[in-house]
LUMNU-175379 format. One record per residue (C-alpha): residue in one letter; x, y, z. Coordinates in steps of 0.05 Angstrom, whole numbers, plus 32768, in hexadecimal, padded with zeros to 4 digits. Layout:
<pts>
AXYZ...
</pts>
This chain:
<pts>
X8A3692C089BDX89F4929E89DCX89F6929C8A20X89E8924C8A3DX89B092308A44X899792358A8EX898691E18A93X89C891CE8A7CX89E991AE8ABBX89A6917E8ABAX89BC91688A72X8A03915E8A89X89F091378AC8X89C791038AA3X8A0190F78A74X8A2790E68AB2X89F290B88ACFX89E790978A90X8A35908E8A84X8A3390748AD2X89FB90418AC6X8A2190238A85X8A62901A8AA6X8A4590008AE2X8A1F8FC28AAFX8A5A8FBF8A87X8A888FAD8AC5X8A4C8F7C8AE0X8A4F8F5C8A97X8A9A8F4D8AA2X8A8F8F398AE4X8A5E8EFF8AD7X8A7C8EEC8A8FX8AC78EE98A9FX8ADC8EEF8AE6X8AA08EC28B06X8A9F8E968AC8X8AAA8E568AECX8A6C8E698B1CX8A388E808AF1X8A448E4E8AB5X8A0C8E2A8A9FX8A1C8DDC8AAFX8A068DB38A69X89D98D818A6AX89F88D3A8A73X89DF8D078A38X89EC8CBD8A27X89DB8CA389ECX89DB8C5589D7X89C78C3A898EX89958C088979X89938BD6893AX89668BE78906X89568BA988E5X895B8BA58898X892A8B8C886AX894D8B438857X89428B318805X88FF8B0F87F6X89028AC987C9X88D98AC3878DX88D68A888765X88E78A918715X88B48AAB8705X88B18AE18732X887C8AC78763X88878AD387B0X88A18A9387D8X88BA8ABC8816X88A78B068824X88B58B3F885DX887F8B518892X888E8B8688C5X88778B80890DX88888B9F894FX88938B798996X888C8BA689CBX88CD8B9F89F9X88EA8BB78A35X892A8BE08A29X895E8BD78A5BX89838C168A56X89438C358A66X891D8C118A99X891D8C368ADBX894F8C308B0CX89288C158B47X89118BCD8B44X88CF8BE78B5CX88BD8C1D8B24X88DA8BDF8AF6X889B8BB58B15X88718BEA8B04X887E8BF78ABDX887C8BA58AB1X882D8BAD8AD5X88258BE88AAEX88338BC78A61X880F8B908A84X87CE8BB68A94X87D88BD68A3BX87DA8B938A27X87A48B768A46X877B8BC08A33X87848BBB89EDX87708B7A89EAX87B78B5989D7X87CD8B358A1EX87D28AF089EAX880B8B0F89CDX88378B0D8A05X88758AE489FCX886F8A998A1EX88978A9F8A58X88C68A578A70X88B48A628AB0X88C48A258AE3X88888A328B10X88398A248B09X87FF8A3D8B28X87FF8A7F8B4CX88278AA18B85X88328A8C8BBCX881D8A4B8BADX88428A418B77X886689ED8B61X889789DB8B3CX887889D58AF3X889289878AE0X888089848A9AX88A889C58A95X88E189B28ABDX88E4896A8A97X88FC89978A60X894E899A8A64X894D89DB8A4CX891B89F78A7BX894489D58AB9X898789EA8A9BX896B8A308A9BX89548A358ADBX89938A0B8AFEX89B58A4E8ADCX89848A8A8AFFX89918A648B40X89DE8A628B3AX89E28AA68B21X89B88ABB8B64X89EB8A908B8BX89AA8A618B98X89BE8A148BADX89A089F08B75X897B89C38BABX89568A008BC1X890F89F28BE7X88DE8A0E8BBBX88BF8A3F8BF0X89008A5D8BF4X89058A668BA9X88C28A8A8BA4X88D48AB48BDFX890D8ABF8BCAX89028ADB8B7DX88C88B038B9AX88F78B248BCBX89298B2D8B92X88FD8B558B65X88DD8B808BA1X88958B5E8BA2X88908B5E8BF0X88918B928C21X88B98BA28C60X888F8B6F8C82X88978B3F8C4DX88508B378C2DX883E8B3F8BE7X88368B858BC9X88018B668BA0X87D38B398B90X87E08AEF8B79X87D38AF48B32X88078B318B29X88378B108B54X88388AD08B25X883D8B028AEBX88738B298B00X889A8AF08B21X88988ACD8ADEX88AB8B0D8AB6X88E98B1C8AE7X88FF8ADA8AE4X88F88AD18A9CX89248B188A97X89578AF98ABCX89568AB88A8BX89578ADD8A4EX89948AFF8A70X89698B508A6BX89A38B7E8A5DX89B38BBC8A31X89CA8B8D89F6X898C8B5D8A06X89498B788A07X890D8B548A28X88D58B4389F3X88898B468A18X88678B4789E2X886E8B368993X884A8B468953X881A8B7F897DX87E98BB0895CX87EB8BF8894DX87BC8BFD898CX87E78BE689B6X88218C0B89A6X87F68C4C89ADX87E18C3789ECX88288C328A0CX88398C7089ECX880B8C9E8A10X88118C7F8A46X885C8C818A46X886F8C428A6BX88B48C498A7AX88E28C178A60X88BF8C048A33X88CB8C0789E2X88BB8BE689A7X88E18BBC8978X88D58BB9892EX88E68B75890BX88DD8B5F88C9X88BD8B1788C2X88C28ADF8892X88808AD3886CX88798A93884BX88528AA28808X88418A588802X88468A3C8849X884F89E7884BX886F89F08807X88BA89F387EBX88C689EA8838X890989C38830X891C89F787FBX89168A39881AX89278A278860X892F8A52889CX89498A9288BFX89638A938909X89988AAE8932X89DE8A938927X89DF8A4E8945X8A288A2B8946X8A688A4D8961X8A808A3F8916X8A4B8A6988FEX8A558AA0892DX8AA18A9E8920X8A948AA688CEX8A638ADC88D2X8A7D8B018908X8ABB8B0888D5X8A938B2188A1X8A778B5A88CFX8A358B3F88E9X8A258B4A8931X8A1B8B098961X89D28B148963X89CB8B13891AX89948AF388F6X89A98ACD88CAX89948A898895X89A48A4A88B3X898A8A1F8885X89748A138836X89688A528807X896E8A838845X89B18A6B8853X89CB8A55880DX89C08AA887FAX89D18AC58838X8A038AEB8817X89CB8B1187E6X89978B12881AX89B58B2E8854X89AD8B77885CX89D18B9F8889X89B18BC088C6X89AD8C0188CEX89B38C26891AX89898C5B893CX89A68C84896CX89838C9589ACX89988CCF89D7X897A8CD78A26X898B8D0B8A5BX89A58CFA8AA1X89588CE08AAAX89518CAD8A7BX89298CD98A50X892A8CD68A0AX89498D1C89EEX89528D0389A4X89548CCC8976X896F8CCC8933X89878C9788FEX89CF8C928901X89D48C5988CFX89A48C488891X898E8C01888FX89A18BE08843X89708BAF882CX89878B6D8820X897D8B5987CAX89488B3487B1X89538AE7878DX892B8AC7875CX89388A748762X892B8A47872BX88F78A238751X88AE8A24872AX88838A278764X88498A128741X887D89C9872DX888C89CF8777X884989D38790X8834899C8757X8872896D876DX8862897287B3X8821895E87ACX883489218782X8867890687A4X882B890B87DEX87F688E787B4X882B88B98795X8839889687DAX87EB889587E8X87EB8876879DX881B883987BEX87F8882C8801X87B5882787D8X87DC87F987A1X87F787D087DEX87BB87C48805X879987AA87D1X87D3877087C5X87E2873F87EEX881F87318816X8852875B8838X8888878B8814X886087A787DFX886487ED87EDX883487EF8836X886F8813884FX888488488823X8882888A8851X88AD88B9882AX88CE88CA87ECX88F0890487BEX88E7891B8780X890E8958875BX89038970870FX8941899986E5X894B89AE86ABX896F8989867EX899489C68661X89A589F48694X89AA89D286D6X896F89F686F0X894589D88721X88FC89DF8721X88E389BB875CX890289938798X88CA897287BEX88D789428804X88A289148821X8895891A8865X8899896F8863X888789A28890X887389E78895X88A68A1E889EX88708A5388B5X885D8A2388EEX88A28A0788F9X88B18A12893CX886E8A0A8954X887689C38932X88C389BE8947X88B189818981X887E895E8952X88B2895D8911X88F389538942X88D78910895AX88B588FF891AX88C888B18907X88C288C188BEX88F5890488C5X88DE893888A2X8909896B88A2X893889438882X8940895E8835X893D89188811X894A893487D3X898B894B87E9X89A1891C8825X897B88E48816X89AB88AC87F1X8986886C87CFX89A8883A87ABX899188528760X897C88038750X897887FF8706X897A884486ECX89C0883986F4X89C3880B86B5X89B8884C868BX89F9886D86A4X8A1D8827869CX89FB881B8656X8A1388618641X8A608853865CX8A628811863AX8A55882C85F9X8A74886585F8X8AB8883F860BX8AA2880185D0X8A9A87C98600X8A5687C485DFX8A3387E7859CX89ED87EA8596X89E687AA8574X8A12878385ABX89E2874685C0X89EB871F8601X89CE86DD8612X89AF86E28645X89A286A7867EX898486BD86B7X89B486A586E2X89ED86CA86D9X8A31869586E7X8A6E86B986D5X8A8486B18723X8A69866D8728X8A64864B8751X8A7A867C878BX8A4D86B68773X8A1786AD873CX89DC86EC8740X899C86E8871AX8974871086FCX893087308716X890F870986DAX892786C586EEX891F86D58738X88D486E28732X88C486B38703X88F2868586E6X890686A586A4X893886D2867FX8941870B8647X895886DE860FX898F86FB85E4X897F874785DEX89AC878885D9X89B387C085FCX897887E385E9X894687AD8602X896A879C863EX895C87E98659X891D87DD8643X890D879E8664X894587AF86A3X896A876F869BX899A876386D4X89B7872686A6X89D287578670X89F38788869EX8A10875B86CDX8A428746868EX8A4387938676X8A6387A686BCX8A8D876A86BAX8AAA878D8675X8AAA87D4868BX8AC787CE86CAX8AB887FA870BX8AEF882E86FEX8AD4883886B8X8A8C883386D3X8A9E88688708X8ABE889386E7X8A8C88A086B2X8A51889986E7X8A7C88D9870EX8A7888FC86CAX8A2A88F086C1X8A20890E8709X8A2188D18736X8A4088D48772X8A5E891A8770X8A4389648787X8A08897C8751X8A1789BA875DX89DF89D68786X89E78A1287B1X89CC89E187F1X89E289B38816X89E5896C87FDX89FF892B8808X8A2D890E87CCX8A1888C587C9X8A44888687C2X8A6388678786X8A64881D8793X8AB5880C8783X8AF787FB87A5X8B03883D87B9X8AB9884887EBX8ACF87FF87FCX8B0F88168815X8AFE8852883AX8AC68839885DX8AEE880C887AX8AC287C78859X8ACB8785883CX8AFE878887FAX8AE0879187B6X8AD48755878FX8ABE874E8748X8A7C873A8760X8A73877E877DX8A84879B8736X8A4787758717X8A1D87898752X8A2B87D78749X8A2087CE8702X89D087BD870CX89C98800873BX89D787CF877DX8A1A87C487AAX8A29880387CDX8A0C8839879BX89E1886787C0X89C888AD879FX899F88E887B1X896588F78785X89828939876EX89BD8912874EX898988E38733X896A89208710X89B0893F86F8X89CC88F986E0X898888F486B7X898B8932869CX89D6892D8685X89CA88EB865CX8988890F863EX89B48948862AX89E589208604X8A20891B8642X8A1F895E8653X8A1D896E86A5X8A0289AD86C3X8A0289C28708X89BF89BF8720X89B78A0C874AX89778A2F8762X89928A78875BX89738A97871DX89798ADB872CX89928B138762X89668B58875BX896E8B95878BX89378B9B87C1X88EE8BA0879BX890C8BAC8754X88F98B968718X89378B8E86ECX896E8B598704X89B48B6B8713X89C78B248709X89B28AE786EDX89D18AA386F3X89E48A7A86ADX89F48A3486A7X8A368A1786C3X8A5189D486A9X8A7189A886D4X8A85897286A1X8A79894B8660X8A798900864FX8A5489118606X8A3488D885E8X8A4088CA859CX8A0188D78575X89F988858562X8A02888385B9X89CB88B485C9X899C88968594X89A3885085AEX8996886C85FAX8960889C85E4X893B886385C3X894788358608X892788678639X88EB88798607X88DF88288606X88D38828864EX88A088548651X888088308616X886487F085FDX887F87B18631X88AE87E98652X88A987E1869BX888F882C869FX885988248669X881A881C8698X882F886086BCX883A88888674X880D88638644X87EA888F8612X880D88CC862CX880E890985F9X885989148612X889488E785F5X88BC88D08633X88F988AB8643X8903888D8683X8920884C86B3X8900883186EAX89278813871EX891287EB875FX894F87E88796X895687B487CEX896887D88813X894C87A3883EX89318760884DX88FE87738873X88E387B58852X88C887C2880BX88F987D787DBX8906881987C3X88E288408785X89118860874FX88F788798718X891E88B486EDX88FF88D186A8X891189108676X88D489308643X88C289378612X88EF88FE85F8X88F8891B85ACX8919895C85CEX892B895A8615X89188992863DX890A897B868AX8928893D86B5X8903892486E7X891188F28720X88E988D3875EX8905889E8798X88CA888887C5X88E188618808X88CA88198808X889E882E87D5X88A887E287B4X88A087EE8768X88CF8823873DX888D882A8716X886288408749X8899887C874DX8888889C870EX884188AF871DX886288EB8741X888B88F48708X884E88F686D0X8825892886FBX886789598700X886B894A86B4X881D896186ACX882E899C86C8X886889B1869BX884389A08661X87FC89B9867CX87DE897E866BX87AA899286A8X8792896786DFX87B9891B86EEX879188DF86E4X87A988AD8710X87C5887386DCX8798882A86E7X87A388028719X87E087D2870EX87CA878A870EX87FC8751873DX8815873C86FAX883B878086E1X887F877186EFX88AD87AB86FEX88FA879D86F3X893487A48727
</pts>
């Protein structure tokens, strides 16, 4: 047996030490972690976060053949964010000063917002700004700041300034300014403007729009606080002054009906949204739907963490049936057309020859399909410039943001005889061969009511005996008093309704319907019986028949067609966001036939060719033209003292109709002088180059009712 080793006891007292130490840390451990929990726990971090919209890329337009009309730019405002701006109204001052003092660095102080504010010159001597102030807006808005700050609206103006410099913590204890004049203007008319635009978390105040990189580096380093900035997306207008009445406008949601309808389908109130033309038509494909970014800040206001809670979805991309190159070529005819009339008038004599004419329409389809390749309305405007322009167009005698191809209704004069020329034969009250003596003085009524023709009324003389053919050609009021008389106005109504007259073409805007002259409007509106005289009257395109110029177009291109009506539409096709391939493409819809026999069409066909030929009252316009075309001319009496309307409707080529055509110019005196608009939109479908004007018409051409 060894004996033990003499240092033993050392080894065994360390053990015990050791052993000591670990039970002492051990009972420490349990001490802090369980039985002083509550004490020693580490308190967490309060957070808030809040969400912000992420605005989706709304569908770009293109017309059919792919071109741009209206695009997507981004751009960033730089705003103040509510739920971040400092507590104190003092460190609020200085962070306004502060994205002041960027803005003016990088060079970008003209991109501040313009600020409503009631007040000019600068503080303290400050006066009541009238031309603002004459504004009803401007006073309603500040009548509201004063009675929200429980300020008598008959406030001295002293006290008004001292008071909203008080407010927003301008002046010291003793009451003088904490700075100099200029900034006190400034940030007297920011505050107050915050106040107007009602600054909360849901509304943030705009300073600035559309600012540069530069600019948002600036405030970045700097770290203003309060501040952020907004990314929107922006309409771009690819071919700004053009297709204006088409493609209309975006804007927040303006009637309660509105907000009521999209509100149910999920949109928030402070949607953007189309209010008017293409943009609202296709809201439904256009609309995308925002996305939301989450922002997460500490008990400081700091920003801990941001992430995207919600991915924006792109709105879809449409394709209309609008040829912007026919829509720019339209436009710019109708434009040239009425110039074409004011030269023609002031080098007549007398009064009522056209010297008036200040507007017009014109729309082309096709005769097949409904589609519509160009709307164009004289005066226009320009949608990239439109509220800049908003005053000067509001209070514009000549209206021009009225659509008059849509809600403009003209009595259609005597390119109504083609619909009543088609009824009448198609029901046998006359053939082709039917002849009619004709008097010039038509005396059916006699003696109470006995109309004359536009022959005998400018110069003594009548038609002859002639059939139906030659009285389209030569527009005699004679013949088609005696037709109507025949046909009656229910029969002559009901197949005008068929052709497209007086009922919806089926475009995807809004549009007025028209009147059909009858018993029925004469009811309604509440006006003097129908009498057979009014019958004979509606028959020549006169009475109460009023029509818009698209109908004009869609009645044209039904009786070119053979009777067949289809809904004029814009949408061609609906494509995802920047593809290529189309998920949907819009075919023809028929709304009704009235099909003409094939001795019918023939006899019609050869009518409207004869008026653009030979003695036809549109030969001087189309005269050697390389293009067959059939076409009426009608001139409409809307007032005693005003020129009478243009009318003038025409299909091409004539041996296989492929586009209708129709232009109304206001006052414009001659149905004529409408179709040199029509021949230049015709030069461009064919590609027959540049227009020549046609020669100047002599005082002799005569130009039928």
């Amino acid at each position: 047996m060894k004996p033990k080793h003499p240092h033993q006891w050392r080894y065994t007292v360390l053990i015990f030490l050791l052993i000591g130490f670990c039970l002492v840390f051990a009972a420490r451990l349990v001490n802090l972690q369980i039985a002083s929990h509550d004490l020693y726990a580490v308190t967490d971090v309060t957070t808030t976060t809040r969400t912000v919209k992420i605005q989706a890329h709304r569908g770009e337009v293109f017309d059919r053949n792919g071109l741009p009309l209206i695009t997507n730019a981004i751009s960033y405002s730089l705003i103040f964010d509510y739920a971040a701006m400092p507590d104190s109204t003092a460190e609020a001052n200085e962070s306004i000063l502060a994205a002041l003092r960027a803005l003016d660095d990088v060079g970008e102080t003209a991109k501040r917002k313009d600020i409503p504010f009631p007040f000019t010159g600068t503080y303290p001597n400050l006066k009541f700004d009238q031309a603002s102030l004459s504004a009803a807006t401007i006073q309603t808005r500040h009548a509201r700041v004063l009675a929200d700050n429980n300020c008598k609206a008959d406030m001295p103006l002293a006290e008004q300034i001292a008071f909203f410099a008080k407010k927003y913590r301008l002046l010291d204890s003793e009451g003088e300014p904490l700075y100099d004049p200029e900034t006190m203007t400034a940030l007297l008319a920011i505050r107050y403007d915050m106040e107007v635009k009602r600054f909360s978390r849901v509304e943030p105040y705009v300073l600035a729009e559309d600012v540069s990189l530069a600019l948002i580096t600036c405030v970045k380093e700097r770290q203003i606080i309060g501040t952020a900035f907004h990314e929107s997306v922006e309409r771009v207008y690819t071919y700004p002054g053009y297709a204006s009445h088409i493609l209309g406008r975006t804007g927040k949601i303006q009637t309660d009906e509105d907000m009521a309808y999209y509100t149910a389908l999920g949109y928030p109130m402070d949607a953007v949204v189309g209010i008017s033309g293409v943009e609202k038509a296709f809201e439904t494909y256009l609309a995308g739907q925002d996305g939301e970014l989450t922002i997460v800040e500490d008990e400081n206001g700091e920003i801990v963490d941001t992430y995207v809670s919600r991915e924006p979805v792109a709105g879809r991309d449409i394709r209309l049936t609008i040829d912007i190159g026919m829509q720019i070529a339209a436009e710019d005819a109708l434009a040239a057309n009425l110039d074409y009339i004011h030269a023609k008038a002031a080098a007549t004599e007398g009064d009522q020859d056209g010297e008036d004419a200040a507007a017009g329409a014109l729309t082309a389809v096709n005769v097949h399909t409904g589609e519509i390749y160009a709307i164009a309305s004289n005066p226009t405007y320009n949608l990239a410039t439109f509220s800049a322009d908003f005053a000067a167009l509001n209070s514009d005698a000549n209206r021009p943001m009225i659509n008059r191809a849509l809600s403009g209704q003209y009595p259609p004069g005597s390119t109504f005889k083609i619909g009543v020329a088609a009824a009448a034969l198609t029901e046998g009250i006359i053939t082709p061969d039917t002849t009619i003596e004709t008097k010039g003085i038509y005396e059916y009524y006699a003696p109470t009511f006995t109309p004359r023709c536009w022959l005998y009324l400018r110069y003594g003389a009548n038609h002859g005996t002639i059939n139906v053919t030659k009285a389209l050609q030569v527009s005699c009021n004679y013949f088609f008093y005696e037709v109507g008389r025949l046909l009656t106005i229910e029969k002559m109504n009901q197949y005008m309704r068929s052709y497209g007259l007086g009922e919806p073409t089926g475009i995807e805007l809004a549009e007025r319907l028209g009147v059909l002259a009858g018993p029925e409007y004469r009811e309604t509106s509440g006006r003097e019986p129908w009498t057979a005289g009014d019958t004979i009257q509606a028959a020549i395109g006169q009475s109460d028949n009023l029509l818009t110029p698209m109908q004009l177009s869609v009645y044209m291109a039904t009786i070119a067609n053979g009777g067949t009506r289809y809904a004029a539409h814009l949408l061609h096709s609906v494509y995802a966001f920047g593809a290529d391939q189309p998920l949907q493409k819009i075919a023809p819809s028929i709304i009704s036939r009235a099909e003409l026999s094939a001795r019918d069409y023939g006899t019609l066909m050869t009518a409207l060719r004869s008026v653009t030929e030979d003695d036809g009252s549109a030969a001087r316009i189309f005269a050697d033209y390389p293009i067959e075309v059939g076409g009426k001319t009608g001139t409409a009496q809307v007032s005693k003292t005003r020129s009478d309307n243009a009318v003038f409707t025409a299909f091409a080529p004539w041996s296989s109709p492929e586009i209708a055509v129709s232009c109304v110019i206001e006052n414009g005196a001659n149905g004529t002088d409408a179709g040199v608009s029509v021949r230049e939109v015709f030069d461009y479908y064919f590609k027959l180059g540049d227009y020549a004007p046609p020669a100047e018409p002599t005082p002799e051409d005569g130009t039928p009712a």
